[in-house]
Each structure stands twice: as structure tokens, then as C-alpha cells.
C-alpha positions in Angstrom: -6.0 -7.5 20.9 -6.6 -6.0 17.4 -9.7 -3.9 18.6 -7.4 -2.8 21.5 -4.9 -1.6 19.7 -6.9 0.6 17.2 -8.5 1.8 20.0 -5.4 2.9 22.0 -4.5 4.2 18.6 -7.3 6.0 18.1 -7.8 7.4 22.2 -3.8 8.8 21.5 -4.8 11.1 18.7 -3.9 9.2 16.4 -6.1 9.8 12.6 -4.3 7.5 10.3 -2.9 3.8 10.3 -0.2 2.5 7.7 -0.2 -1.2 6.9 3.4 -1.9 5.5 4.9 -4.7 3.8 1.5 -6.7 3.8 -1.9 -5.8 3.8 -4.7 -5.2 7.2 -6.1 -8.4 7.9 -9.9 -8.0 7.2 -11.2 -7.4 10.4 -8.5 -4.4 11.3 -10.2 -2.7 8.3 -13.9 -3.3 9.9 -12.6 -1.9 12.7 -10.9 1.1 11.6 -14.3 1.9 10.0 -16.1 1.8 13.2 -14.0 3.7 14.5 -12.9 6.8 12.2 -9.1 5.6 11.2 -8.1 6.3 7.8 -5.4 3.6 6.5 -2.9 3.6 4.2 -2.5 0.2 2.8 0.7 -1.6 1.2 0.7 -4.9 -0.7 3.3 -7.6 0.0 4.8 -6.7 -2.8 5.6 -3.6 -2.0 8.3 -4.6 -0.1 11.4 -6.7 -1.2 10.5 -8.4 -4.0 13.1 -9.6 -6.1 13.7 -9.5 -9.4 13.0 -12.4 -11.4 11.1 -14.1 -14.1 7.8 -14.2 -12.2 7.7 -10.9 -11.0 5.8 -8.7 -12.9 2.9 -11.2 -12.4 3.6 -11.3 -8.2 3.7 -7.9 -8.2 0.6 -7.0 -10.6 -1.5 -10.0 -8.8 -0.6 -8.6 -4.8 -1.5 -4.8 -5.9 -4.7 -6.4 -7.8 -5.8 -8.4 -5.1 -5.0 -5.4 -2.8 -7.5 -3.0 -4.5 -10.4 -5.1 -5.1 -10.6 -6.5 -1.9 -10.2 -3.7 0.1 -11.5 -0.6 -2.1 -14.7 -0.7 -0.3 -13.8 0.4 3.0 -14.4 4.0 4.0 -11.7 4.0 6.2 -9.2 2.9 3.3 -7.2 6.4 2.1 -4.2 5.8 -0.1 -2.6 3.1 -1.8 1.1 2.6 -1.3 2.9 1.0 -4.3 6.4 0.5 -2.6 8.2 0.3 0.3 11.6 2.4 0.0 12.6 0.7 -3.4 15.4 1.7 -5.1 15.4 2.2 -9.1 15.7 -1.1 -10.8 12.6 -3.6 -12.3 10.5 -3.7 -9.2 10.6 -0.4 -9.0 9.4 0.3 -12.7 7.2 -1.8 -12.5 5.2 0.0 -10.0 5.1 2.6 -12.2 4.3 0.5 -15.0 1.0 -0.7 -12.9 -0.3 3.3 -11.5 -2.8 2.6 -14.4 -4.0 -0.5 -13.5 -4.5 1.2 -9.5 -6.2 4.2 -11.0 -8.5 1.7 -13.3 -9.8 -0.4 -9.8 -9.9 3.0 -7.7 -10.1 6.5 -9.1 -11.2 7.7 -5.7 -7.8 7.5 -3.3 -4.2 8.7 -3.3 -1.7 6.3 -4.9 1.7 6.7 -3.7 4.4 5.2 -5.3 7.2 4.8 -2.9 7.3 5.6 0.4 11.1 7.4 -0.2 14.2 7.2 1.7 16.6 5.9 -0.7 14.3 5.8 -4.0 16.1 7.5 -7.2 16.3 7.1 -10.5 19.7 6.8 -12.2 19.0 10.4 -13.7 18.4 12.3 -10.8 21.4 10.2 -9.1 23.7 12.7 -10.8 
């Protein structure tokens, strides 16, 4: 079912896959190297996390474990940091951890929120 699916994908013109709140299983990423899809790849913390005491650790550990494991595949193309996050502590820190992103993977696009909704309290105004 997942090879079909890229493949449909791919047959409807499509160039580019986004994996959202969670990253591509393994073998989508294999595939979408076979066959010529660039992906754009979220961690499952990009994507309602809550604030709390442990957070800063969730969220550096997801994006970590994001990067190294799947920074090898050709097909990979940008990074996504968040999910339509508002301002507030997850928020900064995914800006607090663009370093850490850029010190795994030079090479790709990071983007930091996907939008819709995401201000800070200065350009709230």
C-alpha cells in the first residue's frame, strides 16, 4: 500500500511529499528515493507539544533523532520545525534549536513554522 501510494503520487504529477506531525516511516523514504520524490519531513514534535518541564528535551531529542536518521536520503528536502504553532515556549524553542538543525545538516531548507496562525506578540500589534 505504501509503494502504491507514492506511486499514484508520483504518476499525478506530483514532485514533493510532506510528512506532518511525525516523521516517514523508513521504508517511505527508500521509496521516495527510487522514485524521484523530494520530502519534507516534520518531527512529532512539531506538532502540539505542550508546555511543560520536559519539553525542551522532547522537543530537542524528536528534531535530533529526526536529522540523523534521515539526513542521508536524497529524496529528503527541508526540515520542518513546527506545525502552525503559535508564539509561546514551544515555539521559541524551535528557534532556540535552528542551530542545532544547521549543525546535523547544512545542506537542506529548515523551516520553522509551517504558518497559519504563527505570530509573535510584536508583530501581533
Amino acid at each position: 500500500m505504501l509503494r502504491l501510494d507514492l506511486l499514484y503520487a508520483k504518476a499525478s504529477g506530483f514532485n514533493m511529499l510532506r510528512f506532518i506531525s511525525g516523521m516517514a516511516h523508513p521504508y517511505q523514504l527508500d521509496l521516495c528515493d527510487e522514485i524521484g520524490l523530494l520530502v519534507y519531513e516534520e518531527s512529532l514534535a512539531g506538532w502540539e507539544l505542550a508546555n511543560s518541564p520536559k519539553m525542551k528535551e522532547r522537543y530537542e531529542r524528536s528534531v535530533r533523532e529526526m536529522v540523523e536518521r534521515d539526513r542521508s536520503h536524497p529524496s529528503l528536502a527541508m526540515w520542518g520545525m513546527l506545525n502552525e504553532t503559535n508564539d509561546g515556549p514551544v515555539f521559541r524553542e524551535a528557534v532556540a534549536d535552528l542551530p542545532l538543525v544547521r549543525s546535523l545538516d547544512d545542506s537542506r531548507l529548515v523551516l520553522l513554522s509551517s504558518g497559519r496562525g504563527t505570530s509573535s506578540p510584536a508583530s501581533a500589534h
